[in-house]
C-alpha positions in Angstrom: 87.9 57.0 -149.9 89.7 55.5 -146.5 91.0 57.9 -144.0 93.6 56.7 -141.3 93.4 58.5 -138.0 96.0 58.7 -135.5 95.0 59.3 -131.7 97.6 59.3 -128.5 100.4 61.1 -128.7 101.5 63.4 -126.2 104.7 64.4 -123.7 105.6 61.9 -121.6 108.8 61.3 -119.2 111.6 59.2 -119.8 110.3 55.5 -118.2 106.4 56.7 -119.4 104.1 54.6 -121.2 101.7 56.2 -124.4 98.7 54.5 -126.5 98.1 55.2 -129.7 95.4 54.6 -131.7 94.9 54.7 -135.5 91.0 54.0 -136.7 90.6 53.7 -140.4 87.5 54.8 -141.9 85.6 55.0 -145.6 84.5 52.7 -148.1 86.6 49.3 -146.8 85.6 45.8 -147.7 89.1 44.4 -146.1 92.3 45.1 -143.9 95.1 43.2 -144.3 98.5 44.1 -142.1 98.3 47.0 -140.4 101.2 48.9 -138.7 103.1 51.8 -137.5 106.0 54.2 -138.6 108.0 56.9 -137.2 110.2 59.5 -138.2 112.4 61.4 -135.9 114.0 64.7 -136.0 116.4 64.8 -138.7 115.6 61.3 -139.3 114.5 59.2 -142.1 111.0 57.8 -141.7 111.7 54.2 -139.9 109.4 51.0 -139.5 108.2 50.1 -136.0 105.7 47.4 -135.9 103.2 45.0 -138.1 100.6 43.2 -137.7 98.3 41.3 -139.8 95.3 40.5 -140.7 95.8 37.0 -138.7 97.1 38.5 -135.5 101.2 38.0 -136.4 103.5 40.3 -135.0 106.5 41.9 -136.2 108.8 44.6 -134.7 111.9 46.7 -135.0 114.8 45.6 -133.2 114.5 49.1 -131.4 111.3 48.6 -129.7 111.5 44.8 -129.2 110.2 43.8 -125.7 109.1 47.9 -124.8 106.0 48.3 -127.8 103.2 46.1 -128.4 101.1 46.1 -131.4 97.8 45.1 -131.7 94.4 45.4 -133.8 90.8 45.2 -133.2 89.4 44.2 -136.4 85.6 44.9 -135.7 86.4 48.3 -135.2 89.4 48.4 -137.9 91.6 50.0 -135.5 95.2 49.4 -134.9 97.1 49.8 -131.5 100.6 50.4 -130.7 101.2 49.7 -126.5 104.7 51.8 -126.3 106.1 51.2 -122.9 109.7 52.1 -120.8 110.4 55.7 -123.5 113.1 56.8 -124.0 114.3 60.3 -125.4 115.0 58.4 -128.4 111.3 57.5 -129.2 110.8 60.9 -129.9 108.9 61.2 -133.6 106.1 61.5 -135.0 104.5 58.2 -135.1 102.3 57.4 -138.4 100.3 54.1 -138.9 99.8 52.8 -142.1 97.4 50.1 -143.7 97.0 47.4 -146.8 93.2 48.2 -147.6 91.3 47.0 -149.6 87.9 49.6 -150.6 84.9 49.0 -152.8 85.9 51.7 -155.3 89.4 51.7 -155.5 91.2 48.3 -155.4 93.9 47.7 -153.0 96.6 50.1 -151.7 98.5 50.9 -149.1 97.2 54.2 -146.8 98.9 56.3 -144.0 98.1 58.4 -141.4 98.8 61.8 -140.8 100.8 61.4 -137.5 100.6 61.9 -134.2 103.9 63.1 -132.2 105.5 61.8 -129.3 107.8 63.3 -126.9 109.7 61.4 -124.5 111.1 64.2 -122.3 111.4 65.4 -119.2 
């Protein structure tokens, strides 16, 4: 079994800065692209940032130049750097994983989320 565990959220002020933090745990042999979601209130769920297993970065048009994803694989951990929030980063944030696990073949996991409130 894998577990994803998110770590970071909080209240911060319009202009803050947050890190979150997602370690994955269990019977891994291999992560490939690892990354983060968010859904807001009354929103659909909404993708935010990728990375992969080689260090390539993707991101949302909506947190381009403000979020920074990143990964340390030794610990199979992925990051997400969210700078300059605004009231509209509000969500709960969920980070999601390609995994491959000794038992089970390869899927796709998730988190179970960690909220963030831009507010002030």
């Amino acid at each position: 079994q894998v577990q994803l565990v998110e770590s970071g959220g909080g209240l911060v002020q319009p202009g803050g800065s947050l890190r979150l933090s997602c370690a994955a745990s269990g019977s891994i042999v291999s992560i490939y692209a690892m990354g983060w979601h968010r859904q807001g209130p009354g929103k659909q769920r909404e993708w935010v940032a990728l990375i992969t297993n080689g260090g390539s970065t993707n991101y949302a048009d909506s947190v381009k130049g403000r979020f920074t994803i990143s990964r340390d694989n030794a610990k199979n951990t992925v990051y997400l750097q969210m700078n300059s929030l605004t009231p509209e980063d509000t969500a709960v944030y969920y980070c999601n994983a390609d995994i491959a696990t000794m038992f089970s073949g390869r899927f796709g996991h998730w988190g179970q989320g960690t909220q963030v409130t831009v507010s002030s």
